[in-house]
C-alpha positions in Angstrom: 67.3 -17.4 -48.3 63.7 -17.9 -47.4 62.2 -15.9 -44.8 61.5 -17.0 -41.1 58.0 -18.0 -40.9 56.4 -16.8 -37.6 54.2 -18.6 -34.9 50.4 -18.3 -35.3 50.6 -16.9 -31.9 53.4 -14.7 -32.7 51.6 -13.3 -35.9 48.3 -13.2 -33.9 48.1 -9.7 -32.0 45.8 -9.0 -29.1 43.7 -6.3 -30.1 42.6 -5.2 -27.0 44.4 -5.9 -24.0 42.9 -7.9 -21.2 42.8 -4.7 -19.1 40.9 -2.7 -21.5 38.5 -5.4 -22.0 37.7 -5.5 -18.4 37.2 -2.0 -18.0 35.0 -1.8 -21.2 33.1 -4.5 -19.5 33.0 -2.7 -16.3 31.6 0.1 -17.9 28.6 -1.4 -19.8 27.7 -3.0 -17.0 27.4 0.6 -15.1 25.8 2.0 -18.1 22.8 -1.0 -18.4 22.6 -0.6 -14.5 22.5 3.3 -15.0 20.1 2.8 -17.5 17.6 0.6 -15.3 17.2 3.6 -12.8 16.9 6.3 -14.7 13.7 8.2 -14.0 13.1 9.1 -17.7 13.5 5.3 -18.6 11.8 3.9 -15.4 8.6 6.1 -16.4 8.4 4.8 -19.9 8.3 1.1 -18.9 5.9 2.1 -16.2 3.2 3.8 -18.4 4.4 0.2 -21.0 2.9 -1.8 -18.1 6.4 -3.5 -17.0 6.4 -5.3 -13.6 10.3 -4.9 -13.2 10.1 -1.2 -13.7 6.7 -0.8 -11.6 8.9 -2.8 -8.8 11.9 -0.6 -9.0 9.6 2.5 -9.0 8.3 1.0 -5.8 11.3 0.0 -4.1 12.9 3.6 -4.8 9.3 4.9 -3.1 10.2 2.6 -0.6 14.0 3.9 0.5 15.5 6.4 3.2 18.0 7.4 0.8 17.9 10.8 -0.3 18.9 10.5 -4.0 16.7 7.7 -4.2 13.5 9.4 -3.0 14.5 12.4 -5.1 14.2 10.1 -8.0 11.0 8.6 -7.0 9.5 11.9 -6.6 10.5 12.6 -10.4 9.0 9.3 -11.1 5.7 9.9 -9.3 5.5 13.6 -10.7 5.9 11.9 -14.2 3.1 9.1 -13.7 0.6 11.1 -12.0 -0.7 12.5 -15.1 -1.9 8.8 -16.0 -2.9 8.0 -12.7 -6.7 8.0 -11.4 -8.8 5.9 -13.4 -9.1 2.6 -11.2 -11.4 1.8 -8.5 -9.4 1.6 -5.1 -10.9 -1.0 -2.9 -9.5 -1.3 0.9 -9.7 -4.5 2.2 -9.6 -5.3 6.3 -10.3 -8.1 8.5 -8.9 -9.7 12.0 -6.6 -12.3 11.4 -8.0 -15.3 10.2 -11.5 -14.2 8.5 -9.6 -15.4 5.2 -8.4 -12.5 3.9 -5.7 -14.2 1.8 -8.5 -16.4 0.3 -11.1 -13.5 -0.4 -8.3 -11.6 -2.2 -7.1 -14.0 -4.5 -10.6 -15.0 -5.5 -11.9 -11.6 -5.7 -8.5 -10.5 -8.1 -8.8 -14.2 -10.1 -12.5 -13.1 -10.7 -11.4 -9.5 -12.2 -9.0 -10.9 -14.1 -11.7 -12.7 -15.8 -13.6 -9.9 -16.6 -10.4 -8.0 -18.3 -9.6 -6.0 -15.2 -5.7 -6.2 -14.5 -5.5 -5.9 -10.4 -2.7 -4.5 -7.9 -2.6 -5.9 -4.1 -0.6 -3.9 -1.9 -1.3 -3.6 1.8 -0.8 -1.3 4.9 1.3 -3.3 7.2 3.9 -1.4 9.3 3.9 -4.3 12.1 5.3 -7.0 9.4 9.1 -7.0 10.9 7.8 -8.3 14.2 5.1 -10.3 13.2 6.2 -11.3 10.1 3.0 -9.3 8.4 0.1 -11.5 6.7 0.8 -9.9 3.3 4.2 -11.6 3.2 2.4 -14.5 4.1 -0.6 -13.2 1.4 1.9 -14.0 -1.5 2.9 -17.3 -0.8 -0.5 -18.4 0.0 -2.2 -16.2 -3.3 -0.6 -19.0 -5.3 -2.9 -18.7 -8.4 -2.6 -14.7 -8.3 0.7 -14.6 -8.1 1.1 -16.2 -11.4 -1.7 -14.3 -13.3 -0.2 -12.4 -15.8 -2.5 -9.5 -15.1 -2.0 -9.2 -11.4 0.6 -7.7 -9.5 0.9 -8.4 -5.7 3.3 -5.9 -3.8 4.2 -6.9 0.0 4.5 -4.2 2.8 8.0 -2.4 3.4 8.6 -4.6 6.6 10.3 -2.4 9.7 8.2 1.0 9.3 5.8 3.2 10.6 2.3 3.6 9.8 2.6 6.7 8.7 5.6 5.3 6.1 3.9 2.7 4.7 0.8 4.1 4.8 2.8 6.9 2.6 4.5 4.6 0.2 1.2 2.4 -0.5 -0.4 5.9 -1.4 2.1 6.2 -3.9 2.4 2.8 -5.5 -1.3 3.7 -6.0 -0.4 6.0 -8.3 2.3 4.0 -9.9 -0.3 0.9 -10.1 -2.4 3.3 -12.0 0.2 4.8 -14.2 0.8 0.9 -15.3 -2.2 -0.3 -16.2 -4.0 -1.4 -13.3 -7.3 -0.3 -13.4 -8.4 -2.1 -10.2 -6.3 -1.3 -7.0 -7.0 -3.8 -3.7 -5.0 -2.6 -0.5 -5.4 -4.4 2.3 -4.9 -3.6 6.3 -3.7 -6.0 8.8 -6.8 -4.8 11.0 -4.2 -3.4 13.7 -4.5 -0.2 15.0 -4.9 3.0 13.4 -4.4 1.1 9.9 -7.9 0.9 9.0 -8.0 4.5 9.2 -4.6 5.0 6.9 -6.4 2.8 4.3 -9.8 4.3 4.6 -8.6 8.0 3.5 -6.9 6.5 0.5 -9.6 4.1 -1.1 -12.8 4.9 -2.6 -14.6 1.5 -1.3 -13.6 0.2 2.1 -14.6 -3.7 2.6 -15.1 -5.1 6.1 -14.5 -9.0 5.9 -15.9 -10.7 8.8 -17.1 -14.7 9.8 -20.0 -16.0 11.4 -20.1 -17.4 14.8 -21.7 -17.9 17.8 -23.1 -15.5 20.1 -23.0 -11.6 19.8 -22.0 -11.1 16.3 -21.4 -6.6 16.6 -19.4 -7.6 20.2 -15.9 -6.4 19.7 -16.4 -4.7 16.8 -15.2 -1.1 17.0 -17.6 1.9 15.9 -15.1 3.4 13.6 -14.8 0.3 11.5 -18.2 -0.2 11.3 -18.8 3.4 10.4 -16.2 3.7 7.7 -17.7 0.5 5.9 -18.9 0.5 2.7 -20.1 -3.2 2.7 -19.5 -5.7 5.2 -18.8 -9.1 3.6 -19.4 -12.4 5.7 -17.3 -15.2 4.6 -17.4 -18.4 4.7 -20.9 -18.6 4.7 -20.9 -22.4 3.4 -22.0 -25.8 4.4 -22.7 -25.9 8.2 -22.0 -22.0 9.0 -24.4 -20.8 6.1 -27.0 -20.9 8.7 -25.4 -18.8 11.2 -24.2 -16.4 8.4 -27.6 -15.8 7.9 -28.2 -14.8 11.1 -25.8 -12.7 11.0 -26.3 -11.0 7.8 -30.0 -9.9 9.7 -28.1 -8.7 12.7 -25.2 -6.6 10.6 -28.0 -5.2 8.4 -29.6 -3.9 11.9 -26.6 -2.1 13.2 -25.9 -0.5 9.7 -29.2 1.1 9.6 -28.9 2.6 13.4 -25.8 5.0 12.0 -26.3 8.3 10.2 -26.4 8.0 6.1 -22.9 9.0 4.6 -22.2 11.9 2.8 -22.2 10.1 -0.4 -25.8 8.8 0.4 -24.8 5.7 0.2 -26.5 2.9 2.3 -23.8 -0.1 3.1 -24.6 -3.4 2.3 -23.9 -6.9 3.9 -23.3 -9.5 1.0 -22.5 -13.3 2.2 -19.6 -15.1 0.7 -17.6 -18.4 0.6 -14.1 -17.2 -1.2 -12.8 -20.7 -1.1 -15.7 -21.9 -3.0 -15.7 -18.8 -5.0 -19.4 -18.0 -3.9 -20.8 -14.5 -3.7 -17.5 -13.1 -5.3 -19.8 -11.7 -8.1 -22.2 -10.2 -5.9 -19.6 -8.1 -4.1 -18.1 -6.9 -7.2 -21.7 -5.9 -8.7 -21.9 -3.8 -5.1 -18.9 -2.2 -5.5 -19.8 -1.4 -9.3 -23.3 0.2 -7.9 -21.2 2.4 -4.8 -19.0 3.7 -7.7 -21.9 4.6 -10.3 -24.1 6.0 -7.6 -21.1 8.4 -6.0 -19.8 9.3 -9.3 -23.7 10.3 -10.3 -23.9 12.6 -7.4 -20.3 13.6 -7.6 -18.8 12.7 -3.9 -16.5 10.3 -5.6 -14.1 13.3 -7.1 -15.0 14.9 -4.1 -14.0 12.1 -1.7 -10.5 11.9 -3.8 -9.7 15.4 -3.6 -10.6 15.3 0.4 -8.0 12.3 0.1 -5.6 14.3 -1.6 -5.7 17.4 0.6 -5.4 14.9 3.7 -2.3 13.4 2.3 -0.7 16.9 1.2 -1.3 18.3 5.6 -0.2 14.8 6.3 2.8 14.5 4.4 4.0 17.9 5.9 3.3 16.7 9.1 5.4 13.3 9.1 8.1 15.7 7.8 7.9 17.9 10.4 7.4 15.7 13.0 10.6 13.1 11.6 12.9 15.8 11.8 11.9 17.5 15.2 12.4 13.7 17.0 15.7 13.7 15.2 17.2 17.0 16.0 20.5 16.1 18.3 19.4 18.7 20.8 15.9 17.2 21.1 16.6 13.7 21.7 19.3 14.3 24.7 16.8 16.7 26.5 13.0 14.4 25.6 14.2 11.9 28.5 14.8 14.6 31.3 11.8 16.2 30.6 9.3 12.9 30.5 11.4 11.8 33.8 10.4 15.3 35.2 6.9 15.0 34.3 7.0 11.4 35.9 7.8 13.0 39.0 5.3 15.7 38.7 8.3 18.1 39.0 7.1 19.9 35.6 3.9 20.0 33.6 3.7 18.2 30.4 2.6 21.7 28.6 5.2 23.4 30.0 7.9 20.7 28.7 6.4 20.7 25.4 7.0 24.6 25.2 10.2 24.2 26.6 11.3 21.7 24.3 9.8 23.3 21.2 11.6 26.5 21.9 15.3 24.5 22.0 14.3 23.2 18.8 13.4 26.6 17.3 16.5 27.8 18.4 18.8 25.3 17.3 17.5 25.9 13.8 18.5 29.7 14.5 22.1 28.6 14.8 
């Protein structure tokens, strides 16, 4: 008697159930994702000049979460060794000078010349206003698709003192990547000319010609910290007036003390969407770097920077956790309703609450 022939499907086993096969999957999934943020891994693509790992690097800069920032700090720690050998230009402007313009021309220009560019910018106002950088990106059409150039919008929804924190750290991730020229801009609001200032090494003031007064409005500060000032749109009908101008900005630059770095700002004219005088700001910027490396107040200005990051780092720390402290934030509105009504004095409320604090760490 011959013997029963079975089924294909009867002599065809499963080899691995569908269970185990899901949970393999599972599992490599988790391991490829594990992968992707380990610091060790994240730091080699980094220093190999990838734009994914540079924008996880950025993003983990970016977060409140603890591990996360712990793993950034690894990161940064790792990449700082390869950091510091761009020029850091700081870019600021009121709204509508043509900042977006300027930059894209300025970084399409580098790019010509073998420099691979970063933009990042200092906007902590961007969840309310919806920030110009975010705005930057869409409108940097031609940068944002040049393969050596890497535009990073503002964490939208933080402080000043955040971004103006992370952005100092994406410099030195930038760095670590390849990107040997590093643009941040400022919205021009507030104190954020100041936060860009102490981490750049050339601080650009864009401004327009126009009628009248052209220094009315403009505040001291800016015009002291100023490295050039850069008129744009000087083209067609407003070349004229941008003339003017240039005479009247030269004036007012020569009235303020010289810098420490002995160097003497200049005014150079412009017309980014024309792509004029793009060339002659760049050659400016070249001849600020060459003369403060020659008489060495460019290290000097960078370690300055470093310093003031290392007090103000402590201080946002500080400062974060004393506003946060349980005890703190039920008693700061009694005490700012008492000095309201001139029942305390503010000095004596600030003692008050700075002892509660100290003691509720003594707990």
């Amino acid at each position: 008697m011959k013997p029963n022939k079975k089924s294909a499907l009867e002599e065809k086993k499963p080899l691995v159930s569908p269970e185990t096969t899901s949970s393999a999957a599972i599992q490599k999934i988790k391991e490829k994702r594990a992968k992707k943020t380990n610091p060790e891994h994240l730091v080699r693509q980094i220093l190999a000049g990838n734009i994914t790992a540079l924008s996880q690097a950025i993003t983990l800069v970016e977060s409140k979460n603890n591990l996360h920032l712990k793993t950034a700090n690894h990161i940064i720690n790792n990449c700082l060794p390869h950091s510091g050998n761009s020029i850091r230009i700081g870019i600021t402007g009121v709204p509508g000078v043509g900042k977006s313009t300027f930059i894209e021309a300025l970084g399409n220009y580098l790019t010509t010349k073998n420099h691979r560019v970063a933009v990042l910018a200092v906007d902590p106002s961007s969840s309310i206003t919806k920030g110009s950088i975010l705005g930057d990106k869409t409108r940097m059409e031609d940068l944002v698709k040049n393969e050596n150039a890497f535009i990073r919008p503002s964490a939208s929804g933080d402080s000043l003192g955040g971004v103006a924190q992370h952005t100092r750290e994406s410099i030195v991730l930038c760095e670590a990547a390849g990107y040997d020229v590093i643009i941040v801009e400022t919205v021009g609001v507030g104190q954020s000319e100041t936060a860009v200032h102490s981490m750049v090494d050339f601080f650009l003031l864009l401004k327009l010609a126009g009628a009248g007064d052209e220094l009315q409005g403009i505040k001291r500060g800016i015009m002291e910290m100023a490295d050039t000032i850069a008129i744009n749109k000087a083209d067609g009908d407003n070349l004229k007036a941008a003339k003017l101008a240039k005479v009247e900005f030269n004036r007012a630059l020569h009235l303020y003390p010289l810098k420490v770095s002995r160097w003497q700002p200049k005014v150079v004219l412009c017309s980014a969407l024309k792509n004029e005088g793009i060339s002659d700001i760049w050659n400016v910027v070249k001849l600020y770097i060459s003369q403060t490396k020659e008489n060495n107040s460019f290290s000097d200005k960078r370690k300055e920077q470093n310093t003031y990051w290392f007090l103000q780092t402590i201080n946002d720390a500080l400062k974060q956790e004393f506003y946060s402290n349980s005890n703190i934030e039920i008693e700061l509105q009694k005490r700012i309703l008492q000095i309201e009504n001139s029942k305390i004095s503010p000095f004596t409320a600030a003692r008050d609450l700075l002892q509660l604090y100290y003691s509720s760490k003594e707990i």
